[in-house]
C-alpha positions in Angstrom: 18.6 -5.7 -12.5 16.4 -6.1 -9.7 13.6 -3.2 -7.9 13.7 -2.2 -4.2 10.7 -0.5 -3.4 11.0 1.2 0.2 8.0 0.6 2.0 6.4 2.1 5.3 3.9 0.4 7.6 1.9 1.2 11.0 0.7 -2.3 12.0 0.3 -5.8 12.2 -2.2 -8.1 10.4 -3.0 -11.8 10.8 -5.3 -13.4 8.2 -5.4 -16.8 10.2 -4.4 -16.3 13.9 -6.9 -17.4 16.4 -5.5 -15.3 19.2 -7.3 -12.4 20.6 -5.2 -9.8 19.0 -5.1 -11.7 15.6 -9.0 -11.1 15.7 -8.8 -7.9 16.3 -6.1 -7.0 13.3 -9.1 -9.3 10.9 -11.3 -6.5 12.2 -9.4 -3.3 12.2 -8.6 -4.5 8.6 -12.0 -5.1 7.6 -13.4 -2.0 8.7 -10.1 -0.2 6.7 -11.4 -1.8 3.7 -14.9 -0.5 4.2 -13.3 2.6 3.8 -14.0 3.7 7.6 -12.7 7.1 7.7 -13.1 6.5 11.7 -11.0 4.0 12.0 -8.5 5.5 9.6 -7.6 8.5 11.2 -7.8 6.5 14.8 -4.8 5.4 13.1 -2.9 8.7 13.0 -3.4 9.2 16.9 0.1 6.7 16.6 1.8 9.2 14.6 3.8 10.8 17.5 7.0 12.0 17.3 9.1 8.9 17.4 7.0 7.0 15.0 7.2 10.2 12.6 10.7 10.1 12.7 10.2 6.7 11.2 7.8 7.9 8.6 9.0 11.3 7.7 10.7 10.1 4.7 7.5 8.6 3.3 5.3 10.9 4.3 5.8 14.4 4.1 4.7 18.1 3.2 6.3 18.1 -0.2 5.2 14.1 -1.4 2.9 13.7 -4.0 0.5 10.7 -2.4 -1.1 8.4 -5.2 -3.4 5.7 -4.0 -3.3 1.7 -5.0 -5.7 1.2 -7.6 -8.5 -1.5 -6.5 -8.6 -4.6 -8.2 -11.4 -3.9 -9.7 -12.6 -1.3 -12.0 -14.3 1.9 -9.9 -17.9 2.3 -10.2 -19.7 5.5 -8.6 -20.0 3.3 -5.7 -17.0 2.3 -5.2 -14.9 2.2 -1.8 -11.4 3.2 -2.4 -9.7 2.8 0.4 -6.2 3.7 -0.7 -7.6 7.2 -1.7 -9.5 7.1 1.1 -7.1 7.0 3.6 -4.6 9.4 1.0 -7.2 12.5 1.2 -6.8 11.8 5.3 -3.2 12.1 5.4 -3.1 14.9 3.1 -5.7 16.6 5.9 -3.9 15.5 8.4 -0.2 17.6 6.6 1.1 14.1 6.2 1.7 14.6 2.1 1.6 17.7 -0.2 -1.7 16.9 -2.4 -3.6 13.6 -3.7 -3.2 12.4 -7.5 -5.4 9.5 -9.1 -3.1 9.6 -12.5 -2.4 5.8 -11.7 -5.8 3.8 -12.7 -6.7 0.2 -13.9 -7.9 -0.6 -17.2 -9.4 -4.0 -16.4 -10.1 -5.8 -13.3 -8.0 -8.3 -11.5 -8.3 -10.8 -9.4 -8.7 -9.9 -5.3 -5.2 -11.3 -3.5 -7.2 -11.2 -0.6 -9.5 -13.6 -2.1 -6.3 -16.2 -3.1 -5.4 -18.5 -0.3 -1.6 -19.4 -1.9 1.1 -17.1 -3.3 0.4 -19.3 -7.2 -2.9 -18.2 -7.1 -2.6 -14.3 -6.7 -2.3 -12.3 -10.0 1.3 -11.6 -10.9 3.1 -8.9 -11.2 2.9 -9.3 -15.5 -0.5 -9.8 -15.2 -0.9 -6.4 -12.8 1.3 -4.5 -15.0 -0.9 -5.1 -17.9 -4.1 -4.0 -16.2 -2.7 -0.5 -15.2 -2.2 2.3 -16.7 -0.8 6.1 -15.8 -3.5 9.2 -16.8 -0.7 11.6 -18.2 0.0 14.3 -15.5 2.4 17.1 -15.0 4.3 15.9 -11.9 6.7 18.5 -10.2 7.2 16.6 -6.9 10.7 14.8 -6.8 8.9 11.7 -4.7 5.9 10.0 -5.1 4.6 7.8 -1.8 1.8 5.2 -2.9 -0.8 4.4 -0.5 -2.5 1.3 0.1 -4.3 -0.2 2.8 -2.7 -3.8 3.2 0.7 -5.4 2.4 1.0 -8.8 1.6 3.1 -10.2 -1.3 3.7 -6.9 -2.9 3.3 -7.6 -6.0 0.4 -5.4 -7.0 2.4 -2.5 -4.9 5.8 -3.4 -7.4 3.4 -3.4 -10.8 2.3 0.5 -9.4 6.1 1.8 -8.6 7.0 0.0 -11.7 4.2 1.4 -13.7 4.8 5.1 -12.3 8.6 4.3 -12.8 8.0 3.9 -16.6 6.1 7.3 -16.6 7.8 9.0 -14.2 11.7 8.0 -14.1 13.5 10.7 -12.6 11.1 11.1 -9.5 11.7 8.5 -6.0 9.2 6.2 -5.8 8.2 4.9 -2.0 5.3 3.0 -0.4 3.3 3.3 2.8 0.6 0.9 3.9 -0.9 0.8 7.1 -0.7 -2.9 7.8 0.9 -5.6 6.5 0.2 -9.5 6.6 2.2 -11.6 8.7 1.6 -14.8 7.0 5.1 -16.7 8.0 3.4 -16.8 11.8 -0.3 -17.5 13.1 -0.5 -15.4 15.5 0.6 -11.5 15.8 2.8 -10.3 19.2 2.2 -6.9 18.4 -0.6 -4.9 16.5 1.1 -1.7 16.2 4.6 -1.5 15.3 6.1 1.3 13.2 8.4 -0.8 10.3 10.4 0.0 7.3 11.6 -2.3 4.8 11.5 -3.2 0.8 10.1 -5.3 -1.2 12.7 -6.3 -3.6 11.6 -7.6 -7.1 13.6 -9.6 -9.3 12.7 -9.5 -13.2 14.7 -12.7 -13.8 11.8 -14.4 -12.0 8.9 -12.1 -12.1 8.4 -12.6 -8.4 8.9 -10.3 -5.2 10.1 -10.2 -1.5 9.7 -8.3 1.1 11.7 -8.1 4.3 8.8 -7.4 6.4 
């Protein structure tokens, strides 16, 4: 039976585009990656009331937020910018509290760092490399955070993972961009979407309408 995983997103990335506002979603995603608390909660100055209405059912006062592990393992150093921009929102009364119960127990390979869909870890191989700290969970949805969308694969191995742990709470997603690899150029940088990425065991592989 396949996975829908409801998804939320804010804006509009282009890895390739040449175009001015292409550049400009490289660099507003670069400087989220950093874990640039600036830019991050720039981002929430397009939460109005419309786009809220949007997001409400993603992010709210009673959702438990629990950030995309990195591909890699965390060091003291680390940037994190899916708990990063998690504590924000929580700050911001856009979830109920932060959890870090969802962790990875080896390192991965960097999507960012695959130019074609083969080459990215797969959702088995992401699955494998996670694991969920046992915590007592009262919230009946959890929204997972992460800073960029592209295949959704590592974003299906965390709701699946959580799913396994936690099976009778809703599982949703927000990021806030997403890749828009089927064009070169964006139109549009910020633009409020929901959709889901669907994932079909049969195959192993995921979709996503966005």
């Amino acid at each position: 039976m396949s996975f829908n995983l409801p998804y939320a997103c804010l804006a509009n990335y282009s890895p390739r585009g040449s175009s001015e506002l292409s550049v400009k979603s490289r660099d507003v995603c670069a400087r989220v990656k950093k874990g640039s608390e600036k830019t991050i909660s720039s981002a929430f100055v397009y939460f109005d009331a419309a786009t809220m209405t949007i997001f409400s059912p993603f992010l709210n006062a009673d959702t438990l937020l629990i950030p995309v592990p990195r591909s890699s393992l965390l060091q003291p150093d680390s940037v994190w910018p899916g708990l990063i921009i998690s504590n924000l929102l929580v700050a911001s009364g856009h979830g109920s509290q932060v959890s870090t119960c969802l962790q990875r127990t080896r390192a991965v390979p960097k999507s960012s760092g695959s130019y074609s869909a083969e080459s990215r870890p797969s959702i088995e191989t992401q699955l494998e490399s996670l694991h969920v700290e046992p915590e007592m969970i009262t919230h009946r949805q959890i929204t997972l955070i992460d800073d960029v969308l592209t295949l959704g694969r590592t974003s299906i191995a965390c709701a699946l993972k959580l799913r396994e742990a936690y099976p009778q709470v809703e599982i949703k997603l927000f990021v806030l961009l997403q890749t828009k690899s089927r064009i070169s150029e964006i139109t549009q940088f910020i633009e409020p979407y929901v959709g889901e990425i669907t994932y079909n065991p049969n195959t192993g592989k995921a979709s996503r309408s966005g």
